[in-house]
N, C-alpha and C positions, 0 to 999 in steps of 0.2 A: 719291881713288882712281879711275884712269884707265878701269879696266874695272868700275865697279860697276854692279850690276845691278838695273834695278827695275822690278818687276811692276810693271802699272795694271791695277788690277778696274773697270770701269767700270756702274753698278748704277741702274738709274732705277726707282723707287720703280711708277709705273703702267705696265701693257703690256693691250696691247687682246683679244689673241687667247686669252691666260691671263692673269687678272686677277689683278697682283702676284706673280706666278711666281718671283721672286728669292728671293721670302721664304717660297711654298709648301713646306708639310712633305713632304719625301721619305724614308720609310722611316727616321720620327723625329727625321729633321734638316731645317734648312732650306735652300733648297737650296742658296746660297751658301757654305753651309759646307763642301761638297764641296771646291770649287774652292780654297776658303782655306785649308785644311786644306793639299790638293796643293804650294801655293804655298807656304806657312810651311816643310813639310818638305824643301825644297827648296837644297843645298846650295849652287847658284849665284846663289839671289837675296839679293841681300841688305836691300831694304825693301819692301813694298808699301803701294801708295799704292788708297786705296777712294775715288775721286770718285761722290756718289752725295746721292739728293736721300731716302735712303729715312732714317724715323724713327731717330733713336739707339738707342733701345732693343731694336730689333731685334740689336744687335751687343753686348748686354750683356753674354752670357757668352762671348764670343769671346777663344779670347787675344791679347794684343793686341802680342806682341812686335816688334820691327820691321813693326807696322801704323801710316800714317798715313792719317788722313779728310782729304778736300777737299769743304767742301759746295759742290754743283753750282750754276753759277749759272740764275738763273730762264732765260734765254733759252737753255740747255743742257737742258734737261726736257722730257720728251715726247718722241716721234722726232724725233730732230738728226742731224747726221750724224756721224760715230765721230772720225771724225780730226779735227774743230771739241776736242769733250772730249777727245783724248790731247793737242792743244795747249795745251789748257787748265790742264791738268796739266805738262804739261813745263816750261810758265811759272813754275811754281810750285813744282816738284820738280829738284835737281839728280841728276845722275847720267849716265852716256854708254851704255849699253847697256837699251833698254827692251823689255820683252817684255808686251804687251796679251794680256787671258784674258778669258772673258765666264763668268758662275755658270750658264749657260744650260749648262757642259759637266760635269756630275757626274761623268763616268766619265774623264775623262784623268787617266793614270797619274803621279804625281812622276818615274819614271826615263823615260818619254819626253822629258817636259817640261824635262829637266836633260842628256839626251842631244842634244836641240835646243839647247839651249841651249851643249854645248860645240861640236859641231857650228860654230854660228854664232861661236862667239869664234875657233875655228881657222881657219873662210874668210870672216872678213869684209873681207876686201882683196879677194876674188871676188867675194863676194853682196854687196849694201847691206843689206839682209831675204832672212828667211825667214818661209816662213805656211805653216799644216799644210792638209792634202789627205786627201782619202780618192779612192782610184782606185775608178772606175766602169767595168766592162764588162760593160753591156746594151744591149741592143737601144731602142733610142731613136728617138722619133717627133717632130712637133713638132705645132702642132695646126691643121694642115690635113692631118692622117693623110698628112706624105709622113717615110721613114724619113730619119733623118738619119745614123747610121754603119752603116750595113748597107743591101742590096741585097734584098728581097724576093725574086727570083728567084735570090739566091745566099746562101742564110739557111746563117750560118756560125754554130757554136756560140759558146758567149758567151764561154768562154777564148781564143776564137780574134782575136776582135774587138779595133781596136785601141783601147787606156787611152785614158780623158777622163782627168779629174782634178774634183773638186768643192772651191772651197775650203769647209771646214768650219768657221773660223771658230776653231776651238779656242785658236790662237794665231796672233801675229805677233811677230816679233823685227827689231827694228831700229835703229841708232845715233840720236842728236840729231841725227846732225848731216845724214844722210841723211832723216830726218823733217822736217827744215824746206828742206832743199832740195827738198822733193818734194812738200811739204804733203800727204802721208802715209805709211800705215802702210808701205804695198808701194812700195817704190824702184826705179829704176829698172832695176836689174839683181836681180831678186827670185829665190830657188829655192827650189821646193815642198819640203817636208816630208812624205813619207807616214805616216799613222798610220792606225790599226787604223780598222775602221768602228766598233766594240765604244766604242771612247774617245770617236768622235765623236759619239754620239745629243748631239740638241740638242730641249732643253725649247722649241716654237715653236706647238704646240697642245694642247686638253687630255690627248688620248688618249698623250703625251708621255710624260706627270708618271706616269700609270700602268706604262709601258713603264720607266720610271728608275725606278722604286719595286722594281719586281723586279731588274733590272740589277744594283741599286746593293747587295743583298741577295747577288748575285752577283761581289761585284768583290772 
């Protein structure tokens, strides 16, 4: 199948800043389940692959439909770098169209997620990838207190300022075949994605896991 589609969860069992945060309970689930949940209901994926060094029984009651494991290898554990494991996996996995998620994003939507996703099967003769964004306009410093998009003396309101863009991490979409020309996720000819700030909280410290826990109560 020429255009088939496959998620990669990519999931490492230890993280330093929130200890095993993949697998912390959010508002009675874990938080991986968020994400897999998003992904399963997803009418253009059609398998996800979990590369992940975390215990098995953590995914006991998961369902397991079009779910496959790759256990991680030892020299992929611990901070690696992301595009070392989607290679790792593409090795392993066939398929032509791959879209990377991390469980660190509880709150993106299924109909973003499959809206990017048609999105990118309709311009991928344009883009090689797409990766989601949240636009940023504030007043921004760097840290030797000199402003970097604003003018102190000409302090413009923040709608007025012009977009950054933050990649959020939420997703990447990209073909095989632009992933190994590029040895990675973002191609050479890449186009952002905006999505909501709301979708992209990302679990990266503890005060996080608190803020998703209400969120996630909300979504």
């Amino acid at each position: 199948m020429i255009n088939k589609v496959i998620a990669i969860l990519p999931m490492r069992f230890g993280s330093k800043r929130v200890k095993n945060k993949n697998v912390r309970k959010i508002n009675n689930k874990l938080l991986f389940e968020y994400i897999l949940n998003t992904l399963q209901k997803s009418k253009h994926i059609d398998e996800i692959v979990i590369n992940t060094d975390i215990p098995k029984y953590f995914f006991k009651n998961i369902k397991r439909q079009n779910v496959t494991f790759i256990d991680r290898k030892n020299k992929l554990r611990g901070n690696c770098s992301m595009n070392e494991v989607i290679k790792d996996t593409l090795n392993q996995v066939q398929g032509h169209i791959f879209i990377q998620t991390h469980a660190t994003n509880p709150l993106l939507n299924c109909e973003t997620l499959d809206k990017a996703i048609a999105y990118f099967k309709k311009n991928k003769k344009k883009y090689d990838s797409i990766f989601s964004v949240t636009r940023l306009q504030k007043r921004l410093w760097n840290n030797n207190t000199k402003p970097i998009n604003h003018k102190i003396k000409d302090i413009p309101t923040t709608q007025n300022l012009s977009k950054i863009y933050e990649e959020n991490s939420c997703f990447y979409i990209f073909t095989r075949k632009s992933f190994i020309y590029n040895n990675n996720r973002i191609g050479k000819i890449p186009k952002m994605y905006e999505i909501s700030k709301f979708e992209s909280h990302d679990i990266d410290v503890e005060e996080d896991i608190n803020i998703a826990d209400i969120m996630t109560r909300l979504k």
